[in-house]
C-alpha beads as a LAMMPS data file, in Angstrom:
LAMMPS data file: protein, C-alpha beads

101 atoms
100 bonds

1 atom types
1 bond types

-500.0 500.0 xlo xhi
-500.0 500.0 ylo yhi
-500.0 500.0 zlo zhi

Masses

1 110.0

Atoms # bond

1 1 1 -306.986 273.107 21.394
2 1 1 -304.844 270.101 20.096
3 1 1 -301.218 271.009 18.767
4 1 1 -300.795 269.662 15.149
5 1 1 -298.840 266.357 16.174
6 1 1 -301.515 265.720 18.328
7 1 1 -304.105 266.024 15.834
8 1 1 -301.611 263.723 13.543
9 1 1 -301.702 261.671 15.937
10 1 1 -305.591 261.178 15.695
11 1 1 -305.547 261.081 12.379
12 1 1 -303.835 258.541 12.210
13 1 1 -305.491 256.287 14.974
14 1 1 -308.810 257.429 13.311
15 1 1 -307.798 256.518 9.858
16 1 1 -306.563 253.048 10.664
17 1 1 -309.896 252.198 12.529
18 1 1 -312.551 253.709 10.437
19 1 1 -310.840 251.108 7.432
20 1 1 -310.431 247.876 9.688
21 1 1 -313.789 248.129 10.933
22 1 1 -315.016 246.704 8.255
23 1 1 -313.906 243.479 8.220
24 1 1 -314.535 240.891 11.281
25 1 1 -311.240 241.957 12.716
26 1 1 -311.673 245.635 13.387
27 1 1 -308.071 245.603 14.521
28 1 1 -306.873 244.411 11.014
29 1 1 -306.780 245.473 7.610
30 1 1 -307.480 242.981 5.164
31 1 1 -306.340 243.428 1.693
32 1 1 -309.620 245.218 0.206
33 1 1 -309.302 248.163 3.646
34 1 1 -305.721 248.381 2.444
35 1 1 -306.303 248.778 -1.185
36 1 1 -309.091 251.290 -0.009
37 1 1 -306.924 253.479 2.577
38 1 1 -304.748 253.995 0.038
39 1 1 -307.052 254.824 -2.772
40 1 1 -309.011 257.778 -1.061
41 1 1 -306.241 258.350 2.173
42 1 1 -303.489 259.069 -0.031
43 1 1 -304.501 259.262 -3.581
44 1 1 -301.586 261.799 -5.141
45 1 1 -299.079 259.500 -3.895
46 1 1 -300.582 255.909 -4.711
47 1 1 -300.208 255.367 -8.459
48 1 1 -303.831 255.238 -10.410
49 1 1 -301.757 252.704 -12.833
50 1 1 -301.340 250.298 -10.008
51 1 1 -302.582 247.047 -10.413
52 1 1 -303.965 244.093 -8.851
53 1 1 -300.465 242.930 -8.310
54 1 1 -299.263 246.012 -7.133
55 1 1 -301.457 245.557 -4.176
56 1 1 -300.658 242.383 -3.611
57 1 1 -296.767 242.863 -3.579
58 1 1 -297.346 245.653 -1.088
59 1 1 -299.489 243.342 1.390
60 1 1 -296.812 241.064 1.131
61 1 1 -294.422 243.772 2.462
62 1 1 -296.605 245.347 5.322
63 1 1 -297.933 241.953 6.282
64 1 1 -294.384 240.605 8.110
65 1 1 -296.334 238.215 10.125
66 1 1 -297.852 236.643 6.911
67 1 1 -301.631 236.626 8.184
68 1 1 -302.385 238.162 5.365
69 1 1 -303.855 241.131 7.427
70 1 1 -301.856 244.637 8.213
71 1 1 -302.715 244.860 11.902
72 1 1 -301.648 248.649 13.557
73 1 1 -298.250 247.654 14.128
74 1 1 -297.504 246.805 11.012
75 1 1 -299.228 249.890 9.400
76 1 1 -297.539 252.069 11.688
77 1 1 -294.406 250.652 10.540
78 1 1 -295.252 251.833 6.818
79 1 1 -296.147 254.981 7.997
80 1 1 -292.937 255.522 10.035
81 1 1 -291.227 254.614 6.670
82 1 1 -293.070 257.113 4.588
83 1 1 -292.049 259.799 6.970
84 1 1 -288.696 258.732 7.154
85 1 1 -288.481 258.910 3.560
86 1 1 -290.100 261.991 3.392
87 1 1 -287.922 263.489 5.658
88 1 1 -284.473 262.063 3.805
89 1 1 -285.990 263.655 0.507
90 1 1 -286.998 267.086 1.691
91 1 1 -283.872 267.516 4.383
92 1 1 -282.189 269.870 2.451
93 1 1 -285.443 271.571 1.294
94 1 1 -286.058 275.529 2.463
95 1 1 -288.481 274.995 5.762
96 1 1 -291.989 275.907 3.695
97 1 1 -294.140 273.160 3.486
98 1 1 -293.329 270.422 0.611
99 1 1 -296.347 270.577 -1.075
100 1 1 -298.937 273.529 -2.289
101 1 1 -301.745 271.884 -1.436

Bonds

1 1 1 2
2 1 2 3
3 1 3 4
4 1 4 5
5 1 5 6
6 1 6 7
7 1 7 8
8 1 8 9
9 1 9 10
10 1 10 11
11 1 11 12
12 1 12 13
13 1 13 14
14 1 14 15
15 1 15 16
16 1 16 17
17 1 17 18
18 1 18 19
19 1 19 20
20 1 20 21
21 1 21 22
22 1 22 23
23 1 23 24
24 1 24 25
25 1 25 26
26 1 26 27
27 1 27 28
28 1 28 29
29 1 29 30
30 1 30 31
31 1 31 32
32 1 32 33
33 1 33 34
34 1 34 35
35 1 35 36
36 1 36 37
37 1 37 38
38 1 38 39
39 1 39 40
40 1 40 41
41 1 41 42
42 1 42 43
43 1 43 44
44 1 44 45
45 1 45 46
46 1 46 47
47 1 47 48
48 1 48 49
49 1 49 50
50 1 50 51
51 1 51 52
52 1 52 53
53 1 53 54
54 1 54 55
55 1 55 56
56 1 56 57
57 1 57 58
58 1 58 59
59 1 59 60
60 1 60 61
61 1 61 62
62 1 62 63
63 1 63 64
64 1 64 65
65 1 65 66
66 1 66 67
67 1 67 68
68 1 68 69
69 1 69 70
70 1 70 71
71 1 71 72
72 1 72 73
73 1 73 74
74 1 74 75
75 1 75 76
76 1 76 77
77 1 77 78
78 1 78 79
79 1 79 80
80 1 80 81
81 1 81 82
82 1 82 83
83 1 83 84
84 1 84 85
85 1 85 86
86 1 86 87
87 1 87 88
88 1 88 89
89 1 89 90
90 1 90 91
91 1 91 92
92 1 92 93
93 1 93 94
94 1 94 95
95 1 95 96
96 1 96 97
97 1 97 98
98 1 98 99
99 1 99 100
100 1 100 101
């Protein structure tokens, strides 16, 4: 049986491909993939309010090498952030998990 960062682990390789494949550069998220990742992936922390813009400015972010594409580096890269953040914001929380979900 996996151990939970090894299953995080796939989750996370599994995530990223299952929303690049549909574009002709299954190793890339185009704008639309990103916009969608977010939108069912991680939908309590992606504002419903967020607009066109919104998306845009955060492409511009992830997308250092200005292909307008995220490829897994770059996605990896937000998601090392997140966690970082995550773990700055709940540091000095009791060990239970953050959320009651």
């Amino acid at each position: 049986m996996a151990s939970a960062l090894e299953q995080a682990v796939a989750a996370v390789l599994t995530t990223f491909q299952k929303y690049a494949e549909h574009s002709r550069d299954k190793h890339k998220l185009c704008k639309a993939e990103l916009k969608e990742l977010l939108q069912k992936e991680l939908p309590t922390w992606t504002p419903t309010e967020f607009r066109e813009c919104d998306y845009n400015k955060f492409m511009s972010v992830l997308d250092t090498d200005k292909d307008c594409e995220v490829d897994f580096a770059e996605y990896m890269r937000s998601l090392a952030c997140l966690c970082l953040y995550c773990h700055e914001y709940f540091k000095n929380c009791p060990l239970e998990p953050p959320c009651s979900q």
